[in-house]
C-alpha positions, -999 to +999 in steps of 0.1 A: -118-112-173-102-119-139-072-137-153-067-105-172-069-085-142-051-105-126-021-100-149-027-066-156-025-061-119+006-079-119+023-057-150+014-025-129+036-034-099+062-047-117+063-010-138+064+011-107+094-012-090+111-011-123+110+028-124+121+031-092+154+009-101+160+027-131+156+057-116+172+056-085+197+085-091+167+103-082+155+081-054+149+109-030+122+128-053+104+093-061+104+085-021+082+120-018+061+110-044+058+077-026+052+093+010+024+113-013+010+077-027+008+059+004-010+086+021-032+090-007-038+057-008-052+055+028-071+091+021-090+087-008-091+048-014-087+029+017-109+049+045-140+057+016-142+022+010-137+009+048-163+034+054-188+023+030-182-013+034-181-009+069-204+012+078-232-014+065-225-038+090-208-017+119-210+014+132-181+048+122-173+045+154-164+008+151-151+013+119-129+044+130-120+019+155-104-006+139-083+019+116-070+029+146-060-003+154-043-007+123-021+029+129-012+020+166-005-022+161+020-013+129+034+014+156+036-013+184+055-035+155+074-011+144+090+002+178+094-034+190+120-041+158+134-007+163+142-019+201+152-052+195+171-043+167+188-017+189+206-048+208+223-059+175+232-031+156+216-006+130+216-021+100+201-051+113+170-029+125+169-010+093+165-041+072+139-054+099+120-025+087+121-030+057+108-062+053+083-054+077+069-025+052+073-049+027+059-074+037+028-052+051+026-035+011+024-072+005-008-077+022-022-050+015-016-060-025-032-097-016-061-080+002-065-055-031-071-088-054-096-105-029-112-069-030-114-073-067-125-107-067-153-096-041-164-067-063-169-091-097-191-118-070-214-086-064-213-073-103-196-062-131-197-030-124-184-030-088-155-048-099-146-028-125-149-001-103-124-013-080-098-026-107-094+006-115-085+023-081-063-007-073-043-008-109-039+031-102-021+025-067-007-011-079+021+012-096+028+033-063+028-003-048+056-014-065+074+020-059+069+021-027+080-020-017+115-016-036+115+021-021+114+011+014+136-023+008+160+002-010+161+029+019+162+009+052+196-006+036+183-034+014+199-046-020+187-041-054+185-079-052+167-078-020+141-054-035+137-072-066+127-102-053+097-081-026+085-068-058+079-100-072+061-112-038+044-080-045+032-081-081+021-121-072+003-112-040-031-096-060-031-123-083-029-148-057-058-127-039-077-128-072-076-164-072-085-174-042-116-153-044-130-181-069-129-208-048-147-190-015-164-155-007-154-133+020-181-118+045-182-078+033-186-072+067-149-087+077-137-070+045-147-035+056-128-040+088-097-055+073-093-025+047-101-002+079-067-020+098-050-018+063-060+018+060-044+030+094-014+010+087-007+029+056-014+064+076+014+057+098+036+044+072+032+078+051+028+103+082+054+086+104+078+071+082+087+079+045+077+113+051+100+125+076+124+103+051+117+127+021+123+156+040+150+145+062+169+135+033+162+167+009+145+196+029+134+216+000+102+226-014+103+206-040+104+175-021+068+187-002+053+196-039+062+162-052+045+148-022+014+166-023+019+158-064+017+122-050-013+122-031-031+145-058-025+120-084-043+090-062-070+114-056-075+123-094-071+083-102-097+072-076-116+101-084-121+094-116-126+053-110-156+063-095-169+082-125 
């Protein structure tokens, strides 16, 4: 069952980077869409489950905590490439932050494997549960890594090969689950980091892109389009 996850996983990254190289004549609409996802993400996936994870070990407050943590250390990160990168040149920065929020989707990806891993140690029907929010935003994933490779002045070649780190990173998560088991308790707290560092991705970064780049009301729709779609997903995981 995990091996099939685990490739299924995988195929779902893959699918999302793929359509957003084959469709990148309309690149601006699919980076709303993205801005949508990754807040989405963070919304309706990321903070429930910090929170009920979490909050079984810790405090909200302590919780709350450490997802600001995550929002203000990926802004910490972020402005310290942005000013080193302003003692080279531009481009150098821009693809500095791209790898970065790359790399960061990356993580997030390997944490989303161990998550499912962690959910099949408890039961069935846990993991289950969690394959299918993370399959649903394992798409978006892949959208969103060759998106912001793409945008911050990256290759086709470049974002190619982050979508393949990408797509491996759940399975390698996956499998490392069967060979030791995470505290829940740390796991709340490290989807809590992950969840404010997809906050201030969406809300201070591909956002402003969207708009900046096509200031029209139907760049907002597909964005709220994104983050409804994550909802409606997770939503109905949970059924």
């Amino acid at each position: 069952m995990l091996i099939l996850i685990a490739f299924a996983a995988f195929a779902a990254t893959l699918i999302g980077g793929s359509f957003a190289l084959r469709f990148r004549d309309q690149l601006h609409l699919i980076l709303g869409f993205s801005a949508g996802a990754v807040v989405g993400v963070a919304f309706f996936d990321l903070l429930p489950e910090a929170m009920d994870v979490g909050s079984q070990h810790h405090s909200v407050a302590t919780v709350a905590l450490f997802v600001a943590l995550g929002f203000l250390t990926y802004l910490v990160l972020d402005r310290l490439v942005f000013l080193h990168s302003h003692e080279e040149d531009d481009e150098s920065h821009a693809h500095q932050r791209g790898a970065f929020g790359a790399s960061t989707l990356s993580a997030h990806s390997f944490l989303d494997g161990i998550a499912i891993g962690i959910g099949f140690q408890t039961s069935a029907a846990v993991g289950l549960v969690i394959t299918a929010a993370v399959l649903a935003h394992d798409f978006s994933d892949g959208i969103n890594t060759v998106n912001l490779v793409l945008r911050n002045g990256g290759t086709w070649k470049q974002a190619f090969r982050w979508l393949l780190v990408d797509a491996l990173a759940p399975v390698v998560g996956i499998a490392a689950t069967m060979f030791y088991k995470v505290p829940e308790a740390a796991l709340g707290l490290v989807l809590a980091v992950f969840a404010g560092c997809f906050l201030y991705l969406g809300a201070a970064d591909l956002i402003p892109e969207s708009h900046h780049r096509h200031p029209r009301i139907a760049t907002t729709l597909i964005t709220i389009l994104g983050a409804g779609v994550i909802y409606l997903v997770v939503w109905a995981a949970a059924l």
